[in-house]
C-alpha positions as CSV (number, residue, x, y, z in Angstrom):
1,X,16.5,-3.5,20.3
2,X,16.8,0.0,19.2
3,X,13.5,0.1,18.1
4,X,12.1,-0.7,21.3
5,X,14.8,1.7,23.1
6,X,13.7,4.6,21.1
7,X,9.9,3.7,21.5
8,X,9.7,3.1,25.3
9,X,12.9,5.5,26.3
10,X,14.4,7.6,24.3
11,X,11.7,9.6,22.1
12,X,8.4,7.8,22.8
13,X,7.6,9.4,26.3
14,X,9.3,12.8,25.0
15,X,6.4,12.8,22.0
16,X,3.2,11.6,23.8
17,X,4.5,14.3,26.6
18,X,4.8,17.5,23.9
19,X,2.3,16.3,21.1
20,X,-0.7,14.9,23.8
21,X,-1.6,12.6,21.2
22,X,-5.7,11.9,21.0
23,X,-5.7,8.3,19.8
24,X,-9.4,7.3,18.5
25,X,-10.1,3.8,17.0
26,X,-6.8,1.9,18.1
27,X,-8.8,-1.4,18.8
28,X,-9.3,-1.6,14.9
29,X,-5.6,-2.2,14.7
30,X,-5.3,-6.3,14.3
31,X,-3.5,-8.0,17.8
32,X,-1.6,-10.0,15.7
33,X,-1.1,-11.2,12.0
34,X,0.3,-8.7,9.1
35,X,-1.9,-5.8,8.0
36,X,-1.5,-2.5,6.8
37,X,-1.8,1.0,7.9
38,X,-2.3,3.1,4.9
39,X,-2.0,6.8,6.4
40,X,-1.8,10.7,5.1
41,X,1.4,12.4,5.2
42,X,1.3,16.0,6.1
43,X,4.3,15.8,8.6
44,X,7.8,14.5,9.5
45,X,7.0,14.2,12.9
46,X,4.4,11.4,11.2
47,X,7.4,8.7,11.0
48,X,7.7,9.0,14.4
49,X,4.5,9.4,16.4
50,X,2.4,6.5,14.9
51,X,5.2,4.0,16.3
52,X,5.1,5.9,19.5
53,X,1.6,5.1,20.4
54,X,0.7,1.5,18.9
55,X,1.5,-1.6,21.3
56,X,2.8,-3.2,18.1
57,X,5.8,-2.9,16.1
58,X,5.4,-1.6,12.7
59,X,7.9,-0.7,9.9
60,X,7.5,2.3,7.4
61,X,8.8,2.0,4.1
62,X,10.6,5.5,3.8
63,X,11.9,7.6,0.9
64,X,15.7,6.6,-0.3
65,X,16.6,10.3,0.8
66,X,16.4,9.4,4.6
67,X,19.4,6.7,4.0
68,X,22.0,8.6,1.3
69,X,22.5,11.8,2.6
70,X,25.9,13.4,2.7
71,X,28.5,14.1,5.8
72,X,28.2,13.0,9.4
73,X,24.6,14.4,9.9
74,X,23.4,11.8,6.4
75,X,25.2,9.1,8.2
76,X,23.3,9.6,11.7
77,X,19.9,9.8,10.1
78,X,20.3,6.8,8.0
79,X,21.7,4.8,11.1
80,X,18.7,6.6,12.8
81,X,16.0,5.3,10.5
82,X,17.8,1.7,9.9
83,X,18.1,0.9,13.5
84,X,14.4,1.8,13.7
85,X,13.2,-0.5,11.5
86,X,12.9,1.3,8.6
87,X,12.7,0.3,5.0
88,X,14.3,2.7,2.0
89,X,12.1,3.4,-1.2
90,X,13.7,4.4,-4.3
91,X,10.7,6.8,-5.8
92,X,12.5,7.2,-9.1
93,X,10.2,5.1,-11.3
94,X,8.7,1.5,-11.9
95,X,11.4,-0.7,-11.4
96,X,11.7,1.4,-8.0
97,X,8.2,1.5,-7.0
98,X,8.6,-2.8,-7.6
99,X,11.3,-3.2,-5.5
100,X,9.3,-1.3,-2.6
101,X,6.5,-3.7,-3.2
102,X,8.9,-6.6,-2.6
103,X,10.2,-5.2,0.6
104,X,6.9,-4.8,1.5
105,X,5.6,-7.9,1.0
106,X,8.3,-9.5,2.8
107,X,7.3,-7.6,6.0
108,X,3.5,-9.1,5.4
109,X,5.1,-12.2,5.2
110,X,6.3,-12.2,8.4
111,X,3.3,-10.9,10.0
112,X,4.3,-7.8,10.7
113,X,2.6,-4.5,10.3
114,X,3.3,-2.2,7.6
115,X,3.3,1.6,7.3
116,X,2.8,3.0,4.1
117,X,1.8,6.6,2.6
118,X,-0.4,5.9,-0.5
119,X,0.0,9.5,-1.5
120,X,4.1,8.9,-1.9
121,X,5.2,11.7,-0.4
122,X,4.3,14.5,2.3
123,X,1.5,17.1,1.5
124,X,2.8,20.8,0.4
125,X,-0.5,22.8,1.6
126,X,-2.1,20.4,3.9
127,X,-4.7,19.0,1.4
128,X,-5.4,14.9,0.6
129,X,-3.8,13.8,-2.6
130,X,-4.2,11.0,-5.1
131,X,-2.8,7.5,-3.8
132,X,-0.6,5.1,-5.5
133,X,-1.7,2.0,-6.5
134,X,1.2,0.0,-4.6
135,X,-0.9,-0.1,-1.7
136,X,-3.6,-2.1,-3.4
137,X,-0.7,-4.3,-5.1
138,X,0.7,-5.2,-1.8
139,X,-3.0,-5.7,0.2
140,X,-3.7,-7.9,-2.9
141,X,-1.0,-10.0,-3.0
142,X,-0.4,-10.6,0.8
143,X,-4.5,-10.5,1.4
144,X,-4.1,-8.8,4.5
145,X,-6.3,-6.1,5.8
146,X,-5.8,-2.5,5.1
147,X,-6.5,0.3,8.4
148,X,-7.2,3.1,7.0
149,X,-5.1,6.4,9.2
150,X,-5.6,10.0,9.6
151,X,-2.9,11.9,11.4
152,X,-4.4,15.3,12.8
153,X,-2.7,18.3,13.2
154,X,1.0,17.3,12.4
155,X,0.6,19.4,9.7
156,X,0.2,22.8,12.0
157,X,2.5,21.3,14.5
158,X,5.4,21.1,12.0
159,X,5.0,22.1,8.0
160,X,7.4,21.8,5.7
161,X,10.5,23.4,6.3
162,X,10.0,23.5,10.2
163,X,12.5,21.8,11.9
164,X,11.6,22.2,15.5
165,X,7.6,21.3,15.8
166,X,5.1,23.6,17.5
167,X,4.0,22.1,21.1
168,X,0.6,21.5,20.4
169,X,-2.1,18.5,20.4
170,X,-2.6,16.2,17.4
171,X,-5.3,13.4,17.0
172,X,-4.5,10.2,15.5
173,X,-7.6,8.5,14.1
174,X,-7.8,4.6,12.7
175,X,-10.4,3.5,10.7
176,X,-12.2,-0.1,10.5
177,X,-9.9,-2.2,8.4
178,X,-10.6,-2.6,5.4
179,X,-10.8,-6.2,3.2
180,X,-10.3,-7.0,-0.3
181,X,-10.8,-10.8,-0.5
182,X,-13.3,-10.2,-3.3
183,X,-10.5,-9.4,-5.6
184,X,-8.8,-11.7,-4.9
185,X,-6.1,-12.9,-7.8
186,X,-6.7,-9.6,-9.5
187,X,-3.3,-8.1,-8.5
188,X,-2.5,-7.3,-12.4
189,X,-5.6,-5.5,-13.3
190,X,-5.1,-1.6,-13.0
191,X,-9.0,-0.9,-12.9
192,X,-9.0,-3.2,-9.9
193,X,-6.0,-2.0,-8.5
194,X,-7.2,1.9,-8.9
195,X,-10.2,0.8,-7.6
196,X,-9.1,-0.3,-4.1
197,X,-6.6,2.6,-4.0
198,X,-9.2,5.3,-4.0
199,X,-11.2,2.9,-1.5
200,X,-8.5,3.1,0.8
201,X,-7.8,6.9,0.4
202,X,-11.3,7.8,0.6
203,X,-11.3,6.0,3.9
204,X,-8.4,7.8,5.2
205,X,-10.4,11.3,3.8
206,X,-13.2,10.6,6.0
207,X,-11.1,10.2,9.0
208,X,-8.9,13.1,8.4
209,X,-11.1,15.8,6.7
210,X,-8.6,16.9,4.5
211,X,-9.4,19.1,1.2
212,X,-9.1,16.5,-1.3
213,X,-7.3,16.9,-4.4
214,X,-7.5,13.4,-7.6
215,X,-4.1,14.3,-8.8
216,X,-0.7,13.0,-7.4
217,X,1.1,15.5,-4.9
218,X,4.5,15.0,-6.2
219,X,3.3,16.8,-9.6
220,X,1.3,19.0,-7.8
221,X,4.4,20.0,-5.5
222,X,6.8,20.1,-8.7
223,X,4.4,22.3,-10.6
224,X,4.6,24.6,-7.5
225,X,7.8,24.7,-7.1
226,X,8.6,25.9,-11.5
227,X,5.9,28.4,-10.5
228,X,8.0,29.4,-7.6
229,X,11.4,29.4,-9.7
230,X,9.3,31.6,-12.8
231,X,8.9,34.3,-10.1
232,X,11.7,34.4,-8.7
233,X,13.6,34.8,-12.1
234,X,11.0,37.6,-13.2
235,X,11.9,39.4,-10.0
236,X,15.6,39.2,-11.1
């Protein structure tokens, strides 16, 4: 009910008002039956946007962080994201990344459609990184379609560490799904399973544009950051 509240009252006419959204390729989207939308992350305004302009429901899996922050304010977000559907993903390691793919697969099961970031977490600098290979696991093991997504322009709109996004227009481009039937009961191979990761995020490269970049972004952004702590303890 909340879901639905937030999509048709609260905050989906207030985003397609500011944001404009250009919507290209939305009849590649299934009517019915699970699937999922494999997307890039470049924005928090991503979570938010996609579910404002598809006719169907569809439930993200979202970092952990979103449900466990501290005080009043971690309480509201967390009662925010629940009450919207959302899934939390611990991102600490295997066991973590396992337990997403069951809650994933659970949503498949009922049909649904499912929102997932291959890359893991939200781009630093704008640029396409390397996906993860629970994607493929999950489109594997359901055998549901994959739609490739390209969100364009969140990034300008609102970059890390922006709070309140720039009014501007954004395009929000879906691909032709993609189907993996040919590997079929080949869930536990990692060739295969790297294999149809890079499929999909080569997909979502040609729909977005993106620089791309075949390492993960959470090293990439952690790297970043040492370099950024190095300096500033050189400077004092």
């Amino acid at each position: 009910m909340f879901y639905h509240l937030l999509k048709y009252v609260l905050l989906g006419p207030v985003l397609r008002l500011v944001f404009r959204p250009r919507i290209e390729g939305l009849d590649h989207v299934p009517e019915s039956g699970a699937a999922i939308i494999a997307g890039n992350h470049l924005s928090f305004s991503d979570h938010f946007l996609m579910p404002a302009i598809l006719k169907r429901r569809i439930t993200f899996l979202a970092k952990a962080e979103y449900f466990t922050g501290p005080g009043l304010k971690g309480r509201l977000t967390a009662f925010f994201f629940r009450s919207a559907g959302q899934i939390p993903v611990d991102r600490s390691g295997k066991e973590a990344g396992q337990a997403a793919v069951r809650e994933g697969l659970k949503v498949l099961g009922r049909g649904e459609l499912l929102g997932i970031y291959p890359e893991g977490t939200r781009s630093h600098d704008g640029r396409l990184y390397k996906g993860k290979v629970g994607v493929a696991v999950m489109a594997l093991k359901a055998g549901v379609p994959v739609v490739p997504c390209a969100m364009i322009g969140t990034f300008e709109a609102q970059p890390p560490g922006r709070k309140i996004p720039k009014l501007r227009p954004i395009t929000i481009r879906f691909g032709e799904p993609l189907e993996f039937s040919r590997y079929a009961g080949m869930e536990d191979e990692k060739a295969v399973l790297r294999a149809v990761t890079d499929e999909i995020m080569y997909a979502v490269l040609a729909l977005s544009g993106q620089e791309y970049v075949d390492r993960y972004a959470a090293e990439v952004k952690a790297e970043a950051e040492a370099a950024k702590t190095r300096r500033f303890a050189r400077r004092h």
